[in-house]
C-alpha positions as CSV (number, residue, x, y, z in Angstrom):
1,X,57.1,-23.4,-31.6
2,X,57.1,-21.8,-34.8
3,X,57.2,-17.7,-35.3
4,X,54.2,-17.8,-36.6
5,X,52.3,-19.9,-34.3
6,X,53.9,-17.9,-32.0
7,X,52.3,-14.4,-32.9
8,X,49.2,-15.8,-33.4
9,X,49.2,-17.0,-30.1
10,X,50.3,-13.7,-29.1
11,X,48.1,-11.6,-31.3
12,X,45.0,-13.8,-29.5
13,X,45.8,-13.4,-26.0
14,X,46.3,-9.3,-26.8
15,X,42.9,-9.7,-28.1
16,X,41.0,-11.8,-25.3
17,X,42.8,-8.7,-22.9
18,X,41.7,-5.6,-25.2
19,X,38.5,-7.3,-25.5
20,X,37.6,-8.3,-21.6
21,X,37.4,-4.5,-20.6
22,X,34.8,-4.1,-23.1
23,X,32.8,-7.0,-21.9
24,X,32.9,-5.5,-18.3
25,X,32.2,-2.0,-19.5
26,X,29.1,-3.2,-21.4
27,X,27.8,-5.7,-18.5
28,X,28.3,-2.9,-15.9
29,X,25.8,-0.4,-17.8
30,X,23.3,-0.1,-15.5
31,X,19.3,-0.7,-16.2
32,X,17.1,2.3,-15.5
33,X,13.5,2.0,-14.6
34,X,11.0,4.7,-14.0
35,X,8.8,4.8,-11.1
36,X,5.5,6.7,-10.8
37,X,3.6,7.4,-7.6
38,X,0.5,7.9,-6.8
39,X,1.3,10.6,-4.2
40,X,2.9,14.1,-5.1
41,X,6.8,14.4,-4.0
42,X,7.5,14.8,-0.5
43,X,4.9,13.1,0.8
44,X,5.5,11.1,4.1
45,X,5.7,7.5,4.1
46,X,4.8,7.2,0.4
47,X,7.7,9.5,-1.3
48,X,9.6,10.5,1.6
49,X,11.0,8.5,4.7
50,X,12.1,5.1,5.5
51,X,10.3,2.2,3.1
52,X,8.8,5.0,0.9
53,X,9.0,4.9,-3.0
54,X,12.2,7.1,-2.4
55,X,13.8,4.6,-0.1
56,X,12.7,1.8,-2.2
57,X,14.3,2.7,-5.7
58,X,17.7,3.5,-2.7
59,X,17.0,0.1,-1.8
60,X,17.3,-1.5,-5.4
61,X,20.3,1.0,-6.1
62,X,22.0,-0.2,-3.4
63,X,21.3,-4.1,-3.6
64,X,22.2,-4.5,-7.2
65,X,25.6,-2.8,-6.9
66,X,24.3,-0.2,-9.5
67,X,23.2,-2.5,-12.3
68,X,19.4,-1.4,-11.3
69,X,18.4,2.1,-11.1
70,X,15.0,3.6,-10.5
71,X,13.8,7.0,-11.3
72,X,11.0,8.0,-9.1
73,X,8.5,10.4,-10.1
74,X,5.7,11.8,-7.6
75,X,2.1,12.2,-8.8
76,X,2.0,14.9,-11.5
77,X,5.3,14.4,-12.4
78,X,5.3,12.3,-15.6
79,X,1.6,10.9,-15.2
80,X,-1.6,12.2,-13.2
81,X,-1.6,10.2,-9.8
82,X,-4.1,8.2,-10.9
83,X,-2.7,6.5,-13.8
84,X,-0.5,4.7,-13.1
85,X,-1.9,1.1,-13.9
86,X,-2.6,2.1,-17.3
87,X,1.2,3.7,-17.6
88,X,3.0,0.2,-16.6
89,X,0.4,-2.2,-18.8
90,X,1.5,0.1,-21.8
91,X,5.3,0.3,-20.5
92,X,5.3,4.0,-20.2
93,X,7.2,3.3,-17.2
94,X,8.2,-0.1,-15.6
95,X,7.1,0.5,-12.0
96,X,4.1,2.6,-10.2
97,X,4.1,3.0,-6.5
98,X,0.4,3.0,-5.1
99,X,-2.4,0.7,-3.5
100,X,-3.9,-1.9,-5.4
101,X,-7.5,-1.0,-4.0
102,X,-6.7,2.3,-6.8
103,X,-7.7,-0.4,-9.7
104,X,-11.0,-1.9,-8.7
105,X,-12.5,-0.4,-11.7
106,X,-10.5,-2.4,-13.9
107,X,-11.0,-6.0,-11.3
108,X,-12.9,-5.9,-8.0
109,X,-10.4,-8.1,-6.9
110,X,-7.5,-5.6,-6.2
111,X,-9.2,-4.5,-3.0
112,X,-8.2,-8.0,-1.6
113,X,-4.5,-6.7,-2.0
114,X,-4.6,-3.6,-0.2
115,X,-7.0,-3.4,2.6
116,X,-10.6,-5.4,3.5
117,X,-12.7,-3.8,6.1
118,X,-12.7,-5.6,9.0
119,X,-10.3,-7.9,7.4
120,X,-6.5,-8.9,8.5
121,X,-4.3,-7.0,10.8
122,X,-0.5,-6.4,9.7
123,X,0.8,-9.7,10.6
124,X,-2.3,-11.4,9.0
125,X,-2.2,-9.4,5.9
126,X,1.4,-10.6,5.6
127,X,1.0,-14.2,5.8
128,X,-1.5,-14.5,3.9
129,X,0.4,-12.6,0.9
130,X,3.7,-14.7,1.8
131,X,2.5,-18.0,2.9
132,X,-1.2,-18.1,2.4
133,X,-1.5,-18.2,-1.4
134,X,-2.4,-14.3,-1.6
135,X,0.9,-13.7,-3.9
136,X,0.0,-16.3,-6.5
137,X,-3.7,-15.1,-6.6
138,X,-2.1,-11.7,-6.9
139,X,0.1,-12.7,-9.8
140,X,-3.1,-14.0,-11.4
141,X,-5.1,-11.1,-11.2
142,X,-2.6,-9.1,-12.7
143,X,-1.6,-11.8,-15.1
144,X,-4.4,-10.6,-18.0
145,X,-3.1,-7.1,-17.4
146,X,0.9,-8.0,-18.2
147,X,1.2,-6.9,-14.7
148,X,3.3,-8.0,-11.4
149,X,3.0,-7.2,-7.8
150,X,4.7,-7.0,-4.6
151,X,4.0,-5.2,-1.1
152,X,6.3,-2.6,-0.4
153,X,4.8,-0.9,2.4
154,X,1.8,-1.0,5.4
155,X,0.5,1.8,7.4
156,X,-0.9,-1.2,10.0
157,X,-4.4,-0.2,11.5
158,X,-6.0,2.9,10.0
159,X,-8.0,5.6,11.7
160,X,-11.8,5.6,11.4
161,X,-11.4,9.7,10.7
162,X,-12.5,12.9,12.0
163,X,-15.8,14.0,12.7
164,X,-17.5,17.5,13.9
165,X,-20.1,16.0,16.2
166,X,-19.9,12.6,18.2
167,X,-21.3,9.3,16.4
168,X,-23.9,8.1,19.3
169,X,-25.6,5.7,16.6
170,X,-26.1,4.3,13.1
171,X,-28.9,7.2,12.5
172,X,-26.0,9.8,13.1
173,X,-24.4,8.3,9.9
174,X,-27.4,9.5,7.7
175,X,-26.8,12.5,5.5
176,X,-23.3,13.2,6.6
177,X,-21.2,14.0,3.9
178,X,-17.9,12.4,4.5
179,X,-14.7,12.0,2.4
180,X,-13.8,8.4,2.3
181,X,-12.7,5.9,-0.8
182,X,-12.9,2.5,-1.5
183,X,-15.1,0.1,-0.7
184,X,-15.5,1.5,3.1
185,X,-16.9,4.5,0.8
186,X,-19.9,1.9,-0.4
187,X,-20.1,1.1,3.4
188,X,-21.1,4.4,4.1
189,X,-23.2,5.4,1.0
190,X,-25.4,1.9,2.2
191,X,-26.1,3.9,5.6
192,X,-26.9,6.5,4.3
193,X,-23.5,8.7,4.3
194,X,-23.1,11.1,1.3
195,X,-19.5,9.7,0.2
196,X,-17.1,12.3,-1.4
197,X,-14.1,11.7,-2.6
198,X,-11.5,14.5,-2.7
199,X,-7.9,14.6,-2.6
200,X,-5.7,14.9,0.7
201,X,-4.7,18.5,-0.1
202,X,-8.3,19.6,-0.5
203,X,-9.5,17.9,2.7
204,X,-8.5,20.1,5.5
205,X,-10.3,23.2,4.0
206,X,-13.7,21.3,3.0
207,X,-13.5,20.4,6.4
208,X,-12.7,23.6,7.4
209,X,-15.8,25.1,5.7
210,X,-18.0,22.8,6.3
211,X,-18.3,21.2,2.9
212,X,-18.1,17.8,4.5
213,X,-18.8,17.1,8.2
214,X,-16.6,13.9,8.2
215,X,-13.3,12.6,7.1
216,X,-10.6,10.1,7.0
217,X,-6.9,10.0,5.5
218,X,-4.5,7.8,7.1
219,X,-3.3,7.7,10.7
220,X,-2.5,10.4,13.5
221,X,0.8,11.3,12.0
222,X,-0.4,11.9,7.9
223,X,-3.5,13.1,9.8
224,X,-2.0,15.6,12.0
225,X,0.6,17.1,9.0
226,X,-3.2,18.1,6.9
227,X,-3.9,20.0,9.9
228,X,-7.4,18.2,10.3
229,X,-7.4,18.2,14.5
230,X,-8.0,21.9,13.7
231,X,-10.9,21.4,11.9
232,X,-12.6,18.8,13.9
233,X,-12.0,17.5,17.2
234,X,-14.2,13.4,17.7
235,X,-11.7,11.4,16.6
236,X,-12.5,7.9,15.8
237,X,-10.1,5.2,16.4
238,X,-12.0,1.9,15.5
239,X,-10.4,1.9,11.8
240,X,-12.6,-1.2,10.8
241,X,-12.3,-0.1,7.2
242,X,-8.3,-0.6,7.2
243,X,-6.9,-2.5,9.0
244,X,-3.3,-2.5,7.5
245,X,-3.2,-0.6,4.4
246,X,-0.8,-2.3,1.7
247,X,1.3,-0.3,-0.4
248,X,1.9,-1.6,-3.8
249,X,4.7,-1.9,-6.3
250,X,3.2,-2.4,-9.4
251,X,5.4,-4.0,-12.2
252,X,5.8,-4.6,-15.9
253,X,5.5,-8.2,-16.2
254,X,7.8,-8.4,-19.7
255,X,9.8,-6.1,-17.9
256,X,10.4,-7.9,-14.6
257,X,10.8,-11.4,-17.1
258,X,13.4,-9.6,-18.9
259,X,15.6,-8.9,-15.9
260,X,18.3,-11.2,-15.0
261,X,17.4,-13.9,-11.7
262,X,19.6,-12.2,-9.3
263,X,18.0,-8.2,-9.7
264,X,14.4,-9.9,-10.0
265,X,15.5,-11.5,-6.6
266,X,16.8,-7.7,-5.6
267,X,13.1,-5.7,-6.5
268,X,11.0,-8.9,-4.6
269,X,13.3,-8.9,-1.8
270,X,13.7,-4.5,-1.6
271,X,10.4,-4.3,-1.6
272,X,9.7,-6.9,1.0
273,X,12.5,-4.8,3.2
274,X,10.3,-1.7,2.7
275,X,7.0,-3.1,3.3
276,X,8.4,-4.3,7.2
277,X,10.2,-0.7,7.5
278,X,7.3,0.9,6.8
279,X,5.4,-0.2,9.3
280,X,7.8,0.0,11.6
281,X,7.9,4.0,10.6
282,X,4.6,4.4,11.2
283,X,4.3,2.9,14.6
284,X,7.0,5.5,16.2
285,X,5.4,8.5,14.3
286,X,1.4,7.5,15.1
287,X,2.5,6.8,18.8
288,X,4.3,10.3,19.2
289,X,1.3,12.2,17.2
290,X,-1.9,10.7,18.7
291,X,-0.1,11.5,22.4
292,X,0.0,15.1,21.1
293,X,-3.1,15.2,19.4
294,X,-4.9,13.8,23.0
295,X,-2.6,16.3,25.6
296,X,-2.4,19.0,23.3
297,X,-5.1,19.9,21.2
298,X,-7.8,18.7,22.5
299,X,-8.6,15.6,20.2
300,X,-11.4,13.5,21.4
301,X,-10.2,9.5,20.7
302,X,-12.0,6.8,20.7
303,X,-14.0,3.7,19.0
304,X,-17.2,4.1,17.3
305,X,-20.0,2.8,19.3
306,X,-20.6,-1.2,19.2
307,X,-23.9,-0.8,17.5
308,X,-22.4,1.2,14.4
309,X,-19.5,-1.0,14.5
310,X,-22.1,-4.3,14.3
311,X,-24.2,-2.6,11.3
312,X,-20.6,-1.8,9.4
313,X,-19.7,-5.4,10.0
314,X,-23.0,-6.0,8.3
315,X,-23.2,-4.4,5.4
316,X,-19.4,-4.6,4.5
317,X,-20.2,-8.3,4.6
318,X,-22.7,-7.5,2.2
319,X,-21.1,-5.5,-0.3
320,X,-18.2,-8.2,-0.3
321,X,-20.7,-11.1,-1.7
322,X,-22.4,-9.0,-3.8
323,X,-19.3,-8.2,-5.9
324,X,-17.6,-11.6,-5.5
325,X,-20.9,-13.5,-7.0
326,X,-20.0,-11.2,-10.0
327,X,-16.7,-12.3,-11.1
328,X,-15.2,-15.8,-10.7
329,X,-11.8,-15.0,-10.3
330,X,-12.9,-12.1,-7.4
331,X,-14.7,-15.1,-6.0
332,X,-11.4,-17.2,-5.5
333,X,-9.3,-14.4,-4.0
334,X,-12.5,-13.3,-1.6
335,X,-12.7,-17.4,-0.7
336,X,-9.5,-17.6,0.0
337,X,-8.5,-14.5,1.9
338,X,-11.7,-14.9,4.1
339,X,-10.6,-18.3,4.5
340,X,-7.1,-17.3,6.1
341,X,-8.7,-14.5,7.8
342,X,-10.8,-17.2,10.1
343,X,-8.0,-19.4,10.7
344,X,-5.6,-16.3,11.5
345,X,-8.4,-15.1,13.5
346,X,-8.8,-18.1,15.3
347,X,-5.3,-18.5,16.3
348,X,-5.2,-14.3,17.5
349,X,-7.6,-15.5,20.1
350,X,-5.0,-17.5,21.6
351,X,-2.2,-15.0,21.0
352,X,-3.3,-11.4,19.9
353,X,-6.0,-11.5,21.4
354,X,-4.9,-12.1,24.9
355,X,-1.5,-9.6,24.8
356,X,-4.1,-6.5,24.0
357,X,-7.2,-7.8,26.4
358,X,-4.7,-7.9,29.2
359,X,-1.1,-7.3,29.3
360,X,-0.9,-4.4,27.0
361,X,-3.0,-2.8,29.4
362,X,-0.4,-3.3,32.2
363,X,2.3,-1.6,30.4
């Protein structure tokens, strides 16, 4: 071999060796994402806690090696709480930690994502999300918006709320001012309820004061940290207006496209992890704090009589077909959840159904 073919051979390999380092350093930047919430730092279960926001951008960290890293801000933070939708459509941020039901101004069909009154239980919610079609339809809602979403999170069943005096009948309902949102806040307002909406810090004290005679939040754990046994005692456990509360992680769609396959695999399968976990959390935490609630402090539990429970049924079913005969693409999520509802429903009676009618009651 000739010198010179021999220092250009040599001059090439020093070059393929001074040059690989760089390509490694350059690939191992990592991405960072922000991550808005809709709940202020610290809060359990949303920012705080196993399967939270917090947990989740640990999750991605973790999963991706490094290569993905989320900042997570709580409500206030970068954003009010609230905007969040508008925040990831613009690509303010790439991510927003909420519940879908938060956007029904901008499509009715959001509420299908988060929670239906007297709709699908945890496991039903699920599979209809993961193996029903819900995830697509999802997709498609969102698609007009530049949007993606995923679950990351479920409180399961949802308390009914806290009320000064007992609920004997429908007529109670009339004229008590009660803070609930949603749709289970038209619920109301149709029977006569004066709805207000307030947020969870201000709750407690309107309580408190008598500003409102009625209110629900969350469960007996979130319920218990406001302080809101102390303020009312009839607590009503039917939670027909949630029945598993989904938490969502909202994504920029040109965003998430722009990832590479394997860290879009790592956010749909983190937040998958965190929407079981959650649910799991609050299972533990509602068990230990309703026990305390009942033995000591004198909570009164239980459901809401069957005749306010029939008219809810009622008008919820109302308010549903009302809204869905307005929007074609509403109409298709509402056909199709409802759909899976009655054949998950008809397969509980076989196996649901019968654990909690009798052997649950042995334990």
């Amino acid at each position: 071999m000739s010198l010179a073919r021999r220092q250009m051979l040599t001059g090439s390999l020093a070059g393929g060796l001074l040059a690989a380092p760089a390509l490694v350093r350059a690939q191992s930047r990592p991405i960072t994402w922000k991550m808005t919430s809709a709940y202020p730092k610290g809060s359990p279960f949303y920012m705080d806690g196993p399967g939270s926001a917090t947990d989740l951008a640990k999750r991605i960290d973790a999963m991706s090696g490094g290569r993905l890293k989320i900042q997570v801000y709580g409500a206030g933070e970068l954003i009010p709480a609230l905007e969040g939708f508008d925040a990831v459509r613009a690509g303010t941020v790439e991510m927003n930690h909420a519940n879908s039901y938060f956007w029904t101004g901008k499509t009715f069909a959001a509420q299908y994502f988060t929670a239906v009154p007297f709709g699908l239980n945890f496991q039903g919610i699920n599979g209809w999300l993961y193996d029903g079609g819900g995830q697509a339809l999802w997709d498609e809602v969102y698609a007009p918006f530049g949007l993606k979403a995923f679950a990351a999170g479920n409180t399961g069943v949802q308390m009914t709320g806290w009320f000064k005096k007992e609920i004997k009948s429908v007529d109670d309902l009339k004229g008590l001012k009660m803070r609930i949102p949603g749709l289970a806040g038209k619920v109301y307002a149709a029977l006569g309820v004066d709805v207000k909406l307030l947020p969870g810090g201000e709750i407690f004290p309107a309580l408190e004061r008598g500003v409102i005679d009625a209110a629900e939040f969350v469960g007996p754990y979130q319920d218990r940290r406001l302080g809101l046994q102390k303020a009312a005692k009839y607590y009503y456990t039917t939670g027909w207006h949630e029945s598993a509360t989904v938490s969502e992680l909202l994504v920029n769609k040109a965003a998430f496209a722009g990832l590479p396959k394997d860290l879009q695999a790592v956010v749909e399968n983190a937040a998958a992890a965190c929407n079981v976990i959650s649910e799991g959390w609050c299972q533990r935490n509602n068990a230990e704090a309703m026990d305390d609630l009942i033995k000591n402090q004198g909570v009164i539990a239980k459901p809401l009589p069957a005749d306010v429970v029939k008219r809810l049924r009622e008008v919820t079913a109302q308010v549903l077909a009302e809204n869905a005969a307005k929007d074609p693409l509403t109409k298709k999520v509402h056909d199709s959840y409802m759909a899976y509802a009655a054949k998950y429903a008809a397969w509980a009676r076989y196996s649901e159904g019968p654990y909690h009618g009798s052997i649950l009651d042995s334990i």
